[in-house]
C-alpha positions, 0 to 999 in steps of 0.5 A, spaced: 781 818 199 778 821 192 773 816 190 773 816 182 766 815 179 766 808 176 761 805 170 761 798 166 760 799 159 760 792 155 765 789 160 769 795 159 770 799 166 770 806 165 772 812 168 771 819 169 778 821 168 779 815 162 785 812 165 783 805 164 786 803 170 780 799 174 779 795 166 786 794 166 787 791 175 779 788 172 783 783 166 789 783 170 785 779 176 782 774 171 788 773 167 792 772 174 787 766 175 787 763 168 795 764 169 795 758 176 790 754 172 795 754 164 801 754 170 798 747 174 796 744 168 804 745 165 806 738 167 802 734 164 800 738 158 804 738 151 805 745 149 801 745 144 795 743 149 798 749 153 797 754 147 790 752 146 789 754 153 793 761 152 788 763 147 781 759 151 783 762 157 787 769 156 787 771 149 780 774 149 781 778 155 788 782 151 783 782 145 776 785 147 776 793 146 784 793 146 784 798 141 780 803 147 784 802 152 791 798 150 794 805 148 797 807 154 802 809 159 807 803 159 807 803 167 799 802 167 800 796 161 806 793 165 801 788 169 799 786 163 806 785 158 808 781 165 803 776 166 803 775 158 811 774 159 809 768 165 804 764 160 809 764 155 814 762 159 809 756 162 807 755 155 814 754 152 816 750 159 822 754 161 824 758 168 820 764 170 827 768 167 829 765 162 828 771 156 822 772 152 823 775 145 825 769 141 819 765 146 814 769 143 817 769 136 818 761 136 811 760 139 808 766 134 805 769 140 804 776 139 805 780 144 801 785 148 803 791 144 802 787 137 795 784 138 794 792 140 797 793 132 793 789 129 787 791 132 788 798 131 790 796 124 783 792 122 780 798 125 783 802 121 783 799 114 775 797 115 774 805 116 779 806 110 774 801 105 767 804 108 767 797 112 764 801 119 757 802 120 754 810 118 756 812 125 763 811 124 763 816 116 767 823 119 770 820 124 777 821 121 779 827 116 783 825 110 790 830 110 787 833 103 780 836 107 783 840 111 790 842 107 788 846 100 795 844 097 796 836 095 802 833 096 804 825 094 798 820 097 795 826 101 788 824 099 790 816 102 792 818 108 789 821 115 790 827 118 793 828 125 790 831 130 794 836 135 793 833 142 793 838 146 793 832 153 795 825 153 787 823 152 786 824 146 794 823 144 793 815 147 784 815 143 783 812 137 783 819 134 790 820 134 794 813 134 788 811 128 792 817 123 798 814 125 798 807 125 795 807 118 800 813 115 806 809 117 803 802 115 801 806 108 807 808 107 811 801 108 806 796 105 801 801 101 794 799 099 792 791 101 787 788 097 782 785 103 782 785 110 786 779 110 792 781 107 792 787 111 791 783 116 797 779 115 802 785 113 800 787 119 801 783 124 808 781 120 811 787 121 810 786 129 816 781 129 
């Protein structure tokens, strides 16, 4: 058996390969057990106290540094979107097939791939702004850095770097460019951290 090297950096489980998957098994574990405890409670709770255990218990695992490790093969994701369906599913009061869709838009849960948007999307708009620490300065290039011809809004938008593997495809270096072009494009430039915020988060329902 091939053991990989394994190192926790601020509660974040790396490997030597960046698969994520000893962070994801990790987090999944620790939802697992808020699961049985929202799942035990359902009874005698209202909806609303279910929720407030949601977002005490589970939200801040789905959260913390998702924008590092959230950008990945569905398969490796696919604990995660599952055990979020089950919580919405307790929360809501229906049985463990009833469909999810119209549970997370009527709870206004977002959904494991929209907290990653929303995520990305802060991250973006505060680099955009100037708002990250010195370290974080040339990070990104802007399109009209490397093309020496202008088109519309080339100097707003990001340029996007060729991958040649699925690391870097799945880094923030390339699905920061991506997001951030396609929200421009959409919703142009907000005015504060909030209403970007909100834009995006909207646009994930």
């Amino acid at each position: 058996m091939i053991h990989t090297k394994e190192v926790t950096f601020l509660g974040v489980i790396l490997d030597e390969n960046l698969s994520w998957k000893s962070h994801i098994s990790h987090i999944a574990g620790k939802i697992s057990k808020s699961v049985g405890i929202i799942g035990r409670s359902s009874p005698c709770l209202t909806m609303l106290a279910l929720k407030t255990l949601y977002y005490s218990l589970v939200y801040h695992y789905f959260q913390y540094f998702i924008i590092v490790w959230g950008s990945k093969y569905p398969t490796n994701l696919n604990r995660l979107i599952l055990l979020q369906k089950r919580i919405i599913r307790i929360v809501n009061k229906k049985p463990f097939d009833a469909h999810t869709d119209p549970l997370f838009r009527d709870s206004k849960f977002l959904k494991f791939a929209d907290i990653y948007s929303l995520h990305l999307g802060k991250f973006m708009y505060s680099y955009n702004n100037n708002l990250l620490p010195p370290s974080f300065s040339n990070f990104l290039l802007r399109t009209n850095q490397v093309h020496s011809y202008n088109t519309r809004g080339s100097s707003n938008r990001f340029y996007i770097t060729f991958c040649r593997t699925n690391i870097r495809k799945f880094s923030i270096i390339y699905q920061g460019p991506v997001f951030f072009n396609k929200i421009c494009s959409v919703f142009g430039n907000s005015l504060s951290l909030y209403s970007f915020q909100s834009k995006t988060s909207n646009s994930s329902h």
